[in-house]
Structures are given as structure tokens and as C-alpha cells.
C-alpha positions as CSV (number, residue, x, y, z in Angstrom):
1,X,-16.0,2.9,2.0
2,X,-19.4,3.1,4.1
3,X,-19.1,-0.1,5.2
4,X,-16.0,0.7,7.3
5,X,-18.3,3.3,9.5
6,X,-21.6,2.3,9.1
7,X,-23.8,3.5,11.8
8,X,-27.0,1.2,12.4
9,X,-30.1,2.4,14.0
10,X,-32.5,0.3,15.5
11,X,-35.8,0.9,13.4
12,X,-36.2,2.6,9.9
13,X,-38.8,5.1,9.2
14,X,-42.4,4.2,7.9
15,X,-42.3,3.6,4.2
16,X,-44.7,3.5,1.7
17,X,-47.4,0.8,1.6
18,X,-48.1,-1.6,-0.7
19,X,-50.5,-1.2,-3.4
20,X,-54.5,-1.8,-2.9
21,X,-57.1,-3.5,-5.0
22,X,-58.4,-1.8,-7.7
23,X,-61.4,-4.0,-8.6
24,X,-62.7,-7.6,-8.3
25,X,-60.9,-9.9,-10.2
26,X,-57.5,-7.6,-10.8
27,X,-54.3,-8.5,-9.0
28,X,-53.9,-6.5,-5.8
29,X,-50.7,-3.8,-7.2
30,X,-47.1,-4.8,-5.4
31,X,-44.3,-3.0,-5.9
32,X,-43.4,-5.5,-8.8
33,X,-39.9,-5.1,-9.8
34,X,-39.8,-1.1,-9.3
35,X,-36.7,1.1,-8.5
36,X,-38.2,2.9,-5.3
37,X,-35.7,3.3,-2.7
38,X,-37.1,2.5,1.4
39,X,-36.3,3.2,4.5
40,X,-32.5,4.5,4.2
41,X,-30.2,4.5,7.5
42,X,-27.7,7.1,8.4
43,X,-24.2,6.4,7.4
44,X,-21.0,8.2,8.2
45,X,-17.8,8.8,5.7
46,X,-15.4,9.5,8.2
47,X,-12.2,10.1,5.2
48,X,-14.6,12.2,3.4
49,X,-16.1,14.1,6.1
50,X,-19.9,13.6,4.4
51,X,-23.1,11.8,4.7
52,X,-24.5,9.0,2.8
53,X,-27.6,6.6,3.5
54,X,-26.7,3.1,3.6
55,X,-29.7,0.4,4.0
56,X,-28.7,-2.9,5.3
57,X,-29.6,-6.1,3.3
58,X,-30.1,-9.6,5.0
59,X,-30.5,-12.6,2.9
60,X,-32.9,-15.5,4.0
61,X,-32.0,-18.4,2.3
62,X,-28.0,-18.9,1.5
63,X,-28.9,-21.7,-1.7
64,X,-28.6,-21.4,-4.7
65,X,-30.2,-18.0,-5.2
66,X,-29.3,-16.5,-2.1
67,X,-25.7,-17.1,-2.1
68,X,-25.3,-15.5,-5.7
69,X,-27.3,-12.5,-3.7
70,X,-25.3,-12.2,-1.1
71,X,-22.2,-12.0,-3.1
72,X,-23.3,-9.2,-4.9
73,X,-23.7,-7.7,-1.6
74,X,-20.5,-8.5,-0.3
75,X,-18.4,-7.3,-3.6
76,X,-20.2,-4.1,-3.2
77,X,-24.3,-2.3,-4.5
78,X,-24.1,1.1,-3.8
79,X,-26.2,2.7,-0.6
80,X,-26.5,-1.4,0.7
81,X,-24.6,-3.2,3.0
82,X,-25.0,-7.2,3.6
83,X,-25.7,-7.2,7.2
84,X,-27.1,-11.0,8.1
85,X,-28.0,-14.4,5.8
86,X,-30.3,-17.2,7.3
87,X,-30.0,-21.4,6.7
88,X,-31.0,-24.5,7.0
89,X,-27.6,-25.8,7.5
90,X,-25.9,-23.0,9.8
91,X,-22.4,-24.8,10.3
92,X,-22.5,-24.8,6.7
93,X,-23.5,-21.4,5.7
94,X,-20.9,-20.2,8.0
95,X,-18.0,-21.8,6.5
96,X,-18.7,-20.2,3.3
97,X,-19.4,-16.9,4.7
98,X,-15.6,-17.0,6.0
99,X,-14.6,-16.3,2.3
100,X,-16.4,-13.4,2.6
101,X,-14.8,-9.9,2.3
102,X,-16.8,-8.9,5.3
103,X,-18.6,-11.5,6.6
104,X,-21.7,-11.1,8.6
105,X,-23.7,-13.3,11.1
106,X,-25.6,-16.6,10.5
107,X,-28.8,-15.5,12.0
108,X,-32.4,-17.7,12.9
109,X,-35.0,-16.9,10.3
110,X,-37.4,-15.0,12.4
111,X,-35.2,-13.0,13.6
112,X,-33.2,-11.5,10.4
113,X,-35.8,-8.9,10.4
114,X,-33.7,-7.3,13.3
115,X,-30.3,-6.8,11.5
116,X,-31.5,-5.5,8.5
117,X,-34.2,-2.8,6.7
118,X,-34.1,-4.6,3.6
119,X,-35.2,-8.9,3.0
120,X,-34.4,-10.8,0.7
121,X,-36.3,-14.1,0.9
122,X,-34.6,-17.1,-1.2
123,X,-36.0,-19.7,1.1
124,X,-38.4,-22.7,0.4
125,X,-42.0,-21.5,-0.1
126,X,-43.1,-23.0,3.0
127,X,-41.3,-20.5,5.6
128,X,-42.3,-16.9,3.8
129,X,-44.3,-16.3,7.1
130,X,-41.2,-17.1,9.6
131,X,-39.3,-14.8,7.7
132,X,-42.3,-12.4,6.3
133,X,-44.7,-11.4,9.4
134,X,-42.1,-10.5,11.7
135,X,-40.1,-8.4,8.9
136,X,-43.4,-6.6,7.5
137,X,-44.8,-6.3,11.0
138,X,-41.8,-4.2,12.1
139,X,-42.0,-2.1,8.8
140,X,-39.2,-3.7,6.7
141,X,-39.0,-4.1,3.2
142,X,-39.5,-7.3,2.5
143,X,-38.6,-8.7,-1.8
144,X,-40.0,-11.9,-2.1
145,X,-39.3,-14.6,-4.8
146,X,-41.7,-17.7,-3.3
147,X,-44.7,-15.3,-4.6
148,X,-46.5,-18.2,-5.0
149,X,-46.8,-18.7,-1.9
150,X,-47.9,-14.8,-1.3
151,X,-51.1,-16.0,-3.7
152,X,-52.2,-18.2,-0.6
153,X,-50.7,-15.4,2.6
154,X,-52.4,-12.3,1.0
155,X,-53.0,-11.3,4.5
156,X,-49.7,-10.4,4.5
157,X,-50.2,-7.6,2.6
158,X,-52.4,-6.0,4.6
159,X,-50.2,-6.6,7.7
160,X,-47.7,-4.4,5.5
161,X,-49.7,-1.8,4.5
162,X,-50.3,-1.3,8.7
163,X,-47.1,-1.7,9.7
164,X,-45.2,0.5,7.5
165,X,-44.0,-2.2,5.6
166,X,-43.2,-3.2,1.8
167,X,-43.3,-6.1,-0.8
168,X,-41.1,-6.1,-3.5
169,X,-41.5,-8.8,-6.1
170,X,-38.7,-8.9,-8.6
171,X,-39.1,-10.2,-12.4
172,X,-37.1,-13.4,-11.6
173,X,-36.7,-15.9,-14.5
174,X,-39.6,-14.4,-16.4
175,X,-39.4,-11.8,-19.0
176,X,-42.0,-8.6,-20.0
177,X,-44.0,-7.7,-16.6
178,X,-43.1,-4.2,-17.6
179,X,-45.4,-4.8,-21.0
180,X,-47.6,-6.7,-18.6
181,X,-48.5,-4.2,-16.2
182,X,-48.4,-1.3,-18.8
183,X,-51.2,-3.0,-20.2
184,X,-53.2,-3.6,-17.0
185,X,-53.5,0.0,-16.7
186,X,-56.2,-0.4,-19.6
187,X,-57.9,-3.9,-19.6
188,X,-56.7,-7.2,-20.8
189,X,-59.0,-10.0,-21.7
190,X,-56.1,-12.5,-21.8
191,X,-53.0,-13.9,-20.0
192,X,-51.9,-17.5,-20.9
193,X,-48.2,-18.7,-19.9
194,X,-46.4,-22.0,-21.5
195,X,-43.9,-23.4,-19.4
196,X,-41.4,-26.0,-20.4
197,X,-38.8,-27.6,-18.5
198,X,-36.3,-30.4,-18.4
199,X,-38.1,-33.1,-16.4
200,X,-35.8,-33.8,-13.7
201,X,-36.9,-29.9,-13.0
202,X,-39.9,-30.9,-12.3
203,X,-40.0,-34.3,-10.7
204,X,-41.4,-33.9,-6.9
205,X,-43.6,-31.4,-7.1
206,X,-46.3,-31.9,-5.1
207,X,-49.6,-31.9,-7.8
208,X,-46.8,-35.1,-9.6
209,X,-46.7,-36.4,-6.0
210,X,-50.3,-36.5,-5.0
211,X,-51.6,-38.0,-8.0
212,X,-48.4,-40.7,-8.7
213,X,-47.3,-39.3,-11.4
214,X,-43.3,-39.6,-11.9
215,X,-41.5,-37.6,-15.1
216,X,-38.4,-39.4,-14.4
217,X,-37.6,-40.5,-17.9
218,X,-40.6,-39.7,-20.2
219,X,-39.0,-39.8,-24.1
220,X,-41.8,-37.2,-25.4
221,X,-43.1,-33.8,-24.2
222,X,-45.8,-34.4,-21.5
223,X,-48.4,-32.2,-19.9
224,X,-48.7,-32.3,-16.3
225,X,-51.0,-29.5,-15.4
226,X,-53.5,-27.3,-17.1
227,X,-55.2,-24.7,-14.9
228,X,-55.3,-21.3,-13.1
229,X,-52.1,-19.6,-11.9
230,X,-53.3,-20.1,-8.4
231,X,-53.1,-24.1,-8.9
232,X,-50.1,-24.6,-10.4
233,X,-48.2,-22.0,-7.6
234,X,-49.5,-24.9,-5.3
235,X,-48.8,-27.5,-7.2
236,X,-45.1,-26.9,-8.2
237,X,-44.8,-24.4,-5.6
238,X,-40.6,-24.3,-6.7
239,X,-41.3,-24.3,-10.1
240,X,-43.7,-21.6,-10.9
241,X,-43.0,-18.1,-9.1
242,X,-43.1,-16.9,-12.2
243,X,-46.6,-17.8,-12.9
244,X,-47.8,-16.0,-9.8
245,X,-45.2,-12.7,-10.5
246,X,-47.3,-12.4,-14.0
247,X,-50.4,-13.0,-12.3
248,X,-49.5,-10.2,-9.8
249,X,-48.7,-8.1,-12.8
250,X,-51.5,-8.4,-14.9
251,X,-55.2,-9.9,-14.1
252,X,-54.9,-12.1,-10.9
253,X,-54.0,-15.5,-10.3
254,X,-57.2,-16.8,-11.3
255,X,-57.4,-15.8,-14.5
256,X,-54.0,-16.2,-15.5
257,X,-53.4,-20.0,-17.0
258,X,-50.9,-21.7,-17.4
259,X,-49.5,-25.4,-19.1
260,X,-47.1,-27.1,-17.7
261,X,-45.0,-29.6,-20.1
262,X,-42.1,-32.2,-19.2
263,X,-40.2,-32.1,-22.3
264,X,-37.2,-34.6,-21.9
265,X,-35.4,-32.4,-25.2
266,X,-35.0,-29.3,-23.8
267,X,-31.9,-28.2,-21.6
268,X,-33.5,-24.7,-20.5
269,X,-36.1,-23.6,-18.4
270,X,-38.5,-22.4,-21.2
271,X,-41.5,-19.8,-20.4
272,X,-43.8,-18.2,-23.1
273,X,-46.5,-15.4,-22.3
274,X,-49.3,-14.7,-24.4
275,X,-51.3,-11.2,-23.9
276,X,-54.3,-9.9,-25.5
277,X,-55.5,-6.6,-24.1
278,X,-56.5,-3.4,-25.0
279,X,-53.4,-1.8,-26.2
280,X,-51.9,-4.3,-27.5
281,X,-51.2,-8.4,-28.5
282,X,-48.3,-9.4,-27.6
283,X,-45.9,-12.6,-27.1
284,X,-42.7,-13.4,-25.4
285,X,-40.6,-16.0,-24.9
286,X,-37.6,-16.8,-22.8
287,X,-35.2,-19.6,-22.1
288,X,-33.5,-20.0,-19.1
289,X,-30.5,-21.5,-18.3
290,X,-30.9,-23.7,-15.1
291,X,-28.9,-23.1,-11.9
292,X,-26.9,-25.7,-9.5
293,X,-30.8,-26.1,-8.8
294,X,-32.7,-27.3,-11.5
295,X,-35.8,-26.4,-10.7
296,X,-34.6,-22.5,-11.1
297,X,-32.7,-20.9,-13.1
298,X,-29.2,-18.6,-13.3
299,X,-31.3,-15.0,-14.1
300,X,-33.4,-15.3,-11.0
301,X,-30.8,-14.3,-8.7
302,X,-29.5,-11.4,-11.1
303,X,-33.0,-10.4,-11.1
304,X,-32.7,-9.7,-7.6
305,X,-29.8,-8.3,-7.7
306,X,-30.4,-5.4,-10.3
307,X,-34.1,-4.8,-8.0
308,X,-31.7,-4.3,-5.3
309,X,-29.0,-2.0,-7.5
310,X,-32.0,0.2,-8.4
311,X,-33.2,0.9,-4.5
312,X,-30.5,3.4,-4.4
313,X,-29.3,4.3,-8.4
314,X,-29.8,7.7,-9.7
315,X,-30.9,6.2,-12.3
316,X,-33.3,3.2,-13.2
317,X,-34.8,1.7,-16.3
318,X,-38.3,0.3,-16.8
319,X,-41.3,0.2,-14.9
């Protein structure tokens, strides 16, 4: 298999930029949740006697979402190879990479850019730039799942587009950014998300923190916010990513709104998107199932995980 003879070389090739800004007021374009492949390395099949590119895959952040990731890896995504994680807790994060099939090194955060061509960032919104100006500055491909803290680092973009580099912002727990960004090709007056959750989900974030306010055992749906996409990815900065994917998609994190409710009935992360545009009105709703964390949910990871499959199919579905 190629991970038996992999052959790593120290720097990739230049790979496409990220997108530009079309006009004031529209989301700058990322690479959201498209089937491109980067920067490939040269791998050796010694039994077969023929070449294939394999593109190694480190995993910042071994939570949660990150662990399901790196799994994947491990059991096997054709033309990838898991070459590094990153953790808080290294001592622990090694013991579980020892059930491995081929475990790799526990590595420091700002340096997983060095063992890999491919990112995945699963770690608190608070360290994308550790991770994220080293990796784009170098020319990796970086996919990032805090994207709302990208809203607030948009610089970082730029540094990509310089260096070679790539952002890659996966679906995640949302549903429709294919519609969505279809529809930004033509104009769209209109983007207004509804997002539910159990409250323990959303107890700590900082905007309930800052003002006092504690969900903790609320016996009727409450709003806690009202306001831009752009507010609420700083005010439930582990909450919302998927307001500030859509916003990315569509018309920008300003115009984008969002409500957030506490609803002590539900047992699933619930998001509804609204659309009016040009081509179309449309509405979508999804209901997520939460993970061991509950302030995400099971599809995020999977989300990443069929981004990743797509870098190297010969053959990918959707936008």
C-alpha cells in the first residue's frame, strides 16, 4: 500500500490561490467545500513497480472532531496519508495514537505545517493563527472548521494568496452551501439562519458570559442573540462555524443574520436557512445529532472527511 514506501519531500509546489473579492459587501470566494486536489507528493509502489501521488494530512486538534478525522486517515482515503496530529494534552493524545494502525508523531502546533501538505484544523478558535500563518505562509493547504474565527483573521487570506497557499472550508454541520453559492453567482437579497440547540450546548459562550446570562435550566425556548453573522461567530465562537461557512458562501458575514434560541426540548443541534435571491426562494433545515461535545455535532467531522476523500477521487459530487 503507499504508505509502506511513501517518499516525503520537503515542500509542495505552489497551488492555486484563494478566491478574491468580487464587490463590496459579497463574501470574499474560499474554496468552500470543493473537490480540487493541491499540492500532491511523489509516492513509490515498489510491489507494483508504478507511481502514485500521495499528499500527507496532519490533524490539529485530536478532540472530538479531530480524532474521528484522523481515523479516517489511518483506516485508509485514497492519495492521503496521516502524517502528524497536534494537542493540548500530548501524553494523552499519544496513548491513543498507539491504537493506531500506523501511528504518527504528536507534533507542537506551529510546527505541523512541516510534516504535512494538507491541515486540518479541529482546534479551539483561538489558535487558527498558531496553526494557520505558518501553514499558509509555507504554501500548505490549510481546511479550516473555526471559520468564525477567519471572519476576524481575513488577513490570512491574503497571506495565502502570496504564499502559494489554500483555504478549504468544509460544509460541516450545515446543509445547502452548494444552493447557496449557486445563487450568489446571481444576487440574493436575503440570508437569515435559525439555530436551535440543547442549552447545555450553548452555556459558556462568551456574548452568555459577558452579559450574565446562564441557560443552565431554562423550561421554555429562549433567544440569546439576534444579529449579524459576524456577532454571533464572536459570540459563540464554538457554536456557530456554520453561520460564518454560509456567510462565506453567500453575501458576507454582515448581512447574513442569524437567531440564536436555547430550547431546553430539543436533543439535536437544529439549523434552518432561509434564501431569497434571484433564482430562487428557498429553505432548509437540518438536525444534527450532537457529538461527545455538545456544542458540535457527529456530521462535522464526516464533513471533513468526504472534503478530504474528494482531494484525490476521480470523481466528486456537488459544487
Amino acid at each position: 500500500m503507499h504508505r509502506q514506501c511513501s517518499r516525503a519531500i520537503s515542500e509542495a509546489p505552489a497551488s492555486k490561490t484563494a478566491g478574491a473579492d468580487r464587490s463590496a459587501g459579497r463574501a470574499v470566494r474560499l474554496f468552500i467545500d470543493e473537490g480540487e486536489p493541491a499540492a500532491r507528493l511523489p509516492d513509490c509502489r515498489a510491489d507494483q513497480g508504478e507511481q502514485e501521488m500521495v499528499q500527507r494530512v496532519a490533524v490539529a486538534g485530536f478532540g472530538a472532531i479531530g480524532k474521528v478525522v484522523a481515523a479516517a486517515l489511518d483506516r485508509d482515503i485514497d492519495g492521503l496519508a496521516l502524517a502528524g496530529v497536534s494537542a493540548r494534552d500530548t501524553a494523552r493524545a499519544e496513548r491513543a495514537m498507539s491504537a493506531f494502525a500506523r501511528p504518527v508523531p504528536v507534533l507542537p502546533l506551529s510546527r505541523l505545517w512541516e510534516n504535512a501538505d494538507i491541515l486540518v484544523e479541529c482546534a479551539p478558535a483561538a489558535v487558527l493563527r498558531d496553526l494557520a500563518e505558518p501553514a499558509l505562509g509555507n504554501g500548505r493547504t490549510l481546511v479550516v472548521l473555526s471559520c468564525g474565527a477567519l471572519l476576524d483573521n481575513f488577513d490570512l487570506v491574503d497571506l495565502a494568496r502570496r504564499s502559494g497557499g489554500r483555504i478549504l472550508v468544509p460544509t460541516g454541520a450545515l446543509i445547502g452551501l452548494d444552493a447557496v453559492q449557486a445563487a450568489a453567482q446571481g444576487t440574493i437579497s436575503r440570508i437569515h439562519m435559525i439555530t436551535r440547540k440543547p442549552p447545555n450546548g450553548l452555556e459558556g459562550a462568551p456574548y452568555l458570559t459577558e452579559r450574565g446570562i446562564s441557560v443552565v435550566g431554562v423550561e421554555r425556548p429562549v433567544r440569546v442573540f439576534e444579529g449579524s453573522a459576524r456577532d454571533a461567530a464572536r459570540g459563540f465562537p464554538a457554536n456557530v462555524n456554520v453561520a460564518a461557512a454560509l456567510a462565506l458562501a453567500g453575501i458576507g458575514p454582515d448581512r447574513t443574520t442569524i437567531e440564536i434560541w436555547a430550547d431546553p426540548a430539543l436533543d439535536r443541534n437544529t439549523h434552518r436557512i432561509e434564501v431569497e435571491a434571484e433564482a430562487a426562494r428557498f429553505s432548509m433545515q437540518i438536525e444534527n445529532v450532537p457529538s461527545e461535545n455538545p456544542k458540535t455535532g457527529r456530521l462535522t467531522p464526516l464533513s471533513v472527511i468526504a472534503l478530504l476523500r474528494k482531494l484525490a477521487a476521480p470523481l466528486a459530487v456537488g459544487t
